[in-house]
C-alpha positions as CSV (number, residue, x, y, z in Angstrom):
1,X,0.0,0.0,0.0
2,X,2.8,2.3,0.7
3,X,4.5,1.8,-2.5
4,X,1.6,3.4,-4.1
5,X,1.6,0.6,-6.7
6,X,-1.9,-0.2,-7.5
7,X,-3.6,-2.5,-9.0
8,X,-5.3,-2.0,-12.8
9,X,-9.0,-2.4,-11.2
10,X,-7.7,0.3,-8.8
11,X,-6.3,2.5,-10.7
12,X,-9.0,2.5,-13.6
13,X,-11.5,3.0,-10.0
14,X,-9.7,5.9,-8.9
15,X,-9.6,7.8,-12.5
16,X,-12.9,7.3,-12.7
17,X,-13.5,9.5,-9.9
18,X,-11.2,12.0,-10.6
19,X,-12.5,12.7,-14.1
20,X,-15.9,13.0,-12.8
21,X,-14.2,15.1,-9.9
22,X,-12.3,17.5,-12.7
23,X,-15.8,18.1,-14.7
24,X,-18.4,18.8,-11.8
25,X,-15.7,20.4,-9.4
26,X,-16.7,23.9,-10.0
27,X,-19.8,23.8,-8.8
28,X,-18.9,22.9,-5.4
29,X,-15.5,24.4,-5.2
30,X,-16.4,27.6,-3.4
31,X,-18.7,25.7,-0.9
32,X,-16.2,23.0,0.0
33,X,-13.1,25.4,0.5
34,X,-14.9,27.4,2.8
35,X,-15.6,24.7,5.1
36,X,-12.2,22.7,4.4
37,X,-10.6,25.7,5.3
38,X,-10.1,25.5,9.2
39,X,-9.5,21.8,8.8
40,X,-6.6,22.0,6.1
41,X,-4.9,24.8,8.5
42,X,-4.6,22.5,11.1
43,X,-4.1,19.5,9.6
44,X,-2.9,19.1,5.8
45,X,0.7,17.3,5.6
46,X,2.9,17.3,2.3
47,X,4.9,14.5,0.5
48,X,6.4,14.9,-3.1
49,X,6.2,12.3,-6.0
50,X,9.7,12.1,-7.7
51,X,8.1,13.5,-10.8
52,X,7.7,15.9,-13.0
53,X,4.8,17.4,-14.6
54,X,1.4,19.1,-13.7
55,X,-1.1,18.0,-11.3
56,X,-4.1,17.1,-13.2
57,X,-6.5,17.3,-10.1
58,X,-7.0,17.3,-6.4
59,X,-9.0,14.4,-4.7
60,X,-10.7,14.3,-1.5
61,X,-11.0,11.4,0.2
62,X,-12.7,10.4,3.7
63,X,-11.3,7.7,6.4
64,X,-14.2,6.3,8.5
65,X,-14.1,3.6,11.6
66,X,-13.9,2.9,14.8
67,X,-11.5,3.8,17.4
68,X,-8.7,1.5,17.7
69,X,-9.1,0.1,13.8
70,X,-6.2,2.0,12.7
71,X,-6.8,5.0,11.0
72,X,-3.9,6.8,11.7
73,X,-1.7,3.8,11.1
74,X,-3.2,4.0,8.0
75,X,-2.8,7.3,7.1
76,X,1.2,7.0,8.1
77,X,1.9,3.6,5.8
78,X,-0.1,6.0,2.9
79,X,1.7,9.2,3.1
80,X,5.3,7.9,4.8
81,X,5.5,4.0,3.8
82,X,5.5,3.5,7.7
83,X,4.5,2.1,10.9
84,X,6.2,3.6,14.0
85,X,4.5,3.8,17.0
86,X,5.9,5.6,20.6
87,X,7.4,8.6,21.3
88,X,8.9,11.0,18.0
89,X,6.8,8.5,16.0
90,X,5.1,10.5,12.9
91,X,1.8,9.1,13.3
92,X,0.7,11.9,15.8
93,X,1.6,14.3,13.0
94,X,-0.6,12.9,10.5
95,X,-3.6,12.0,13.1
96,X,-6.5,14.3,11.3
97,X,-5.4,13.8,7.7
98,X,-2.9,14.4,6.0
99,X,-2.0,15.0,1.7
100,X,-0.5,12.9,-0.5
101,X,1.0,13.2,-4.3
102,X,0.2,9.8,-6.2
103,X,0.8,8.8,-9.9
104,X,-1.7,6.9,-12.7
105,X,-0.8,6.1,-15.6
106,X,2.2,8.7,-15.7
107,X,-0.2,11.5,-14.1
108,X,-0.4,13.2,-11.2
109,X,-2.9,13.9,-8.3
110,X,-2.5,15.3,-5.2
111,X,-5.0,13.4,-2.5
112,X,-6.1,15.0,0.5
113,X,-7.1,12.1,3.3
114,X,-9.6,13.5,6.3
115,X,-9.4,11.3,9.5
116,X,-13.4,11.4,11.1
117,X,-12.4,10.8,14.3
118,X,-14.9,8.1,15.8
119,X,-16.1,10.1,18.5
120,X,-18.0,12.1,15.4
121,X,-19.6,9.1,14.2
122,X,-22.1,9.9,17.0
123,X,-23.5,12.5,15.6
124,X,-25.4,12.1,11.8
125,X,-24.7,15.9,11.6
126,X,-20.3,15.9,11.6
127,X,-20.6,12.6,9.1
128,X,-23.1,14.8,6.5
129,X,-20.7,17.7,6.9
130,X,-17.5,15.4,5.9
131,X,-19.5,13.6,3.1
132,X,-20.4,17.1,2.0
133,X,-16.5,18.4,1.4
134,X,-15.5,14.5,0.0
135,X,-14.9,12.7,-3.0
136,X,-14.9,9.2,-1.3
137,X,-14.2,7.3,1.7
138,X,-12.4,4.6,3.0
139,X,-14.4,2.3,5.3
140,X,-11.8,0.5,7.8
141,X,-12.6,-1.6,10.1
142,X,-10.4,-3.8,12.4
143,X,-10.8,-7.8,10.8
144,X,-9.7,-8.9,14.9
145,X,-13.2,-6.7,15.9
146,X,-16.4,-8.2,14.4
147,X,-18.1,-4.6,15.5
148,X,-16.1,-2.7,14.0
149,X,-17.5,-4.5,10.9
150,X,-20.5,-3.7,11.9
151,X,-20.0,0.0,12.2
152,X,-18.3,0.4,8.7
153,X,-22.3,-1.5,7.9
154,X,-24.1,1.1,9.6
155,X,-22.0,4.0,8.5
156,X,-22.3,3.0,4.7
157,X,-26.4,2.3,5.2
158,X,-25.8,6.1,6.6
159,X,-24.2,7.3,3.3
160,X,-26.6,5.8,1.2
161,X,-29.6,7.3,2.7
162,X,-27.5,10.3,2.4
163,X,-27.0,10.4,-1.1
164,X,-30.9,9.8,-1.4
165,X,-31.9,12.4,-0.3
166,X,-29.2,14.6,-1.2
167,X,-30.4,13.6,-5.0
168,X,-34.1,14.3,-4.6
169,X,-33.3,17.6,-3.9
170,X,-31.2,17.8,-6.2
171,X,-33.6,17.5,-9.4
172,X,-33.1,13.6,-9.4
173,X,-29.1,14.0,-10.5
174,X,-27.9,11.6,-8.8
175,X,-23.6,12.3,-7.1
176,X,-21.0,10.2,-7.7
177,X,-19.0,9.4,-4.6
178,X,-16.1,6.7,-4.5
179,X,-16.4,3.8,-1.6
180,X,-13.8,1.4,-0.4
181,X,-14.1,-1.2,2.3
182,X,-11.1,-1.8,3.7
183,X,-10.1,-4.7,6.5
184,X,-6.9,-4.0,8.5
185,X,-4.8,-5.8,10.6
186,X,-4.4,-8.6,8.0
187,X,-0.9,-9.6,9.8
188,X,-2.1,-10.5,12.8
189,X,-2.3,-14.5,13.5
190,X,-4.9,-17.1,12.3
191,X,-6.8,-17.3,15.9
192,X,-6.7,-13.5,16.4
193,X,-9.1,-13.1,13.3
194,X,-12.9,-12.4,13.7
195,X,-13.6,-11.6,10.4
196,X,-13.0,-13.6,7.7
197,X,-12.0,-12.4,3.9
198,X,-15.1,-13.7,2.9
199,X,-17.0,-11.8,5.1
200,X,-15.3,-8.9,4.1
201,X,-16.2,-9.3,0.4
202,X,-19.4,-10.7,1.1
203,X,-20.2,-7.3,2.7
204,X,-18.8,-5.2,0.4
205,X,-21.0,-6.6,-2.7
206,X,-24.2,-6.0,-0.7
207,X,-23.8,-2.3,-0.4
208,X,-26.1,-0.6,-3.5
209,X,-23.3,2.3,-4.1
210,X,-21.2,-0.7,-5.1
211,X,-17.3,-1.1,-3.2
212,X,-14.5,-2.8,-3.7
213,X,-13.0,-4.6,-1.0
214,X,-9.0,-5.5,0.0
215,X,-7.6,-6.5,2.9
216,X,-4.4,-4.8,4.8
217,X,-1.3,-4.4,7.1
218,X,-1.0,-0.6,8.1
219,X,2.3,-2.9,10.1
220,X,3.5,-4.3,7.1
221,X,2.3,-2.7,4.4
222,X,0.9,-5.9,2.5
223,X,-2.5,-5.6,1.0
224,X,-4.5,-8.4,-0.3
225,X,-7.2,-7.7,-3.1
């Protein structure tokens, strides 16, 4: 995961969005900065692609779960192709989010990653604000924790009703928004495991906005499609 080598389902995934991202941007943009504006400030880290060339468009992407799944472990293998944890470790710098440069197909993006820290998963109001200013989302959840399964289940039936709605009153068009599920902790021992792969799958091709699914080691960096 943190070689930022992906797969050719993944990649033709993630350009999908980002063309539909680079022709209905515009009318969102002034909205979404506004309100991404406080949050950037405080939170928005930098990394460089050895590349050269333009950046074709910026991507905003969402990562949902429950405490203790490892979001911020996440967010470190992503941007720094690590896993430290203690004191001087960098995963307290990127806890919130953090931005990333990645390349497809010879061309680059620049993908801003928003931590929802669980404590706002309370409250329907801080998850429609975050969907608002989004492109996608990442829904982790630990595979040694069958609930926090169940959370990444309740938080995606969430989104859907979200989007629902959000297209009736929007004339019927309906919004594109990316969706990964995403099992972590795939390092971990046989007997330590709750959830299975299956599961995992199995989960992901019931949800209606359609997902992919892969499994991963934030500790290793391995991911399993």
């Amino acid at each position: 995961m943190g070689s930022m080598q992906w797969t050719d389902e993944e990649a033709n995934y993630l350009k999908a969005i980002f063309t539909w991202q680079e022709i209905h941007g515009d009318d969102r943009i002034s909205d979404r900065t506004s309100r991404l504006s406080q949050f950037e400030a405080q939170n928005r880290r930098s990394t460089n692609v050895k590349s050269e060339g333009k950046t074709e468009s910026d991507f905003r992407v969402l990562i949902v779960g429950t405490k203790g799944c490892g979001k911020t472990s996440v967010l470190t293998r992503f941007a720094l192709d690590a896993f430290e944890v203690g004191p001087g470790s960098p995963q307290g710098k990127l806890e919130g989010g953090c931005r990333q440069s990645i390349q497809i197909d010879g061309l680059n993006y620049n993908v801003d990653v928003l931590e929802l820290p669980s404590k706002h998963l309370t409250t329907n109001l801080m998850l429609e604000q975050a969907l608002a200013i989004t492109e996608g989302a990442v829904l982790l959840y630990d595979i040694t924790d069958q609930a926090s399964l169940e959370l990444a289940i309740r938080v995606q039936r969430f989104m859907s009703g979200s989007f629902r709605s959000s297209n009736s009153n929007n004339h019927g068009i309906s919004r594109q928004y990316g969706l990964l599920l995403v099992g972590n902790k795939s390092d971990v021992d046989d007997e330590e495991r709750v959830v299975a792969w299956a599961e995992g799958s199995k989960t992901a091709s019931t949800f209606d906005t359609g997902c992919p699914f892969l499994e991963i080691s934030a500790r290793t960096g391995d991911k399993y499609v």
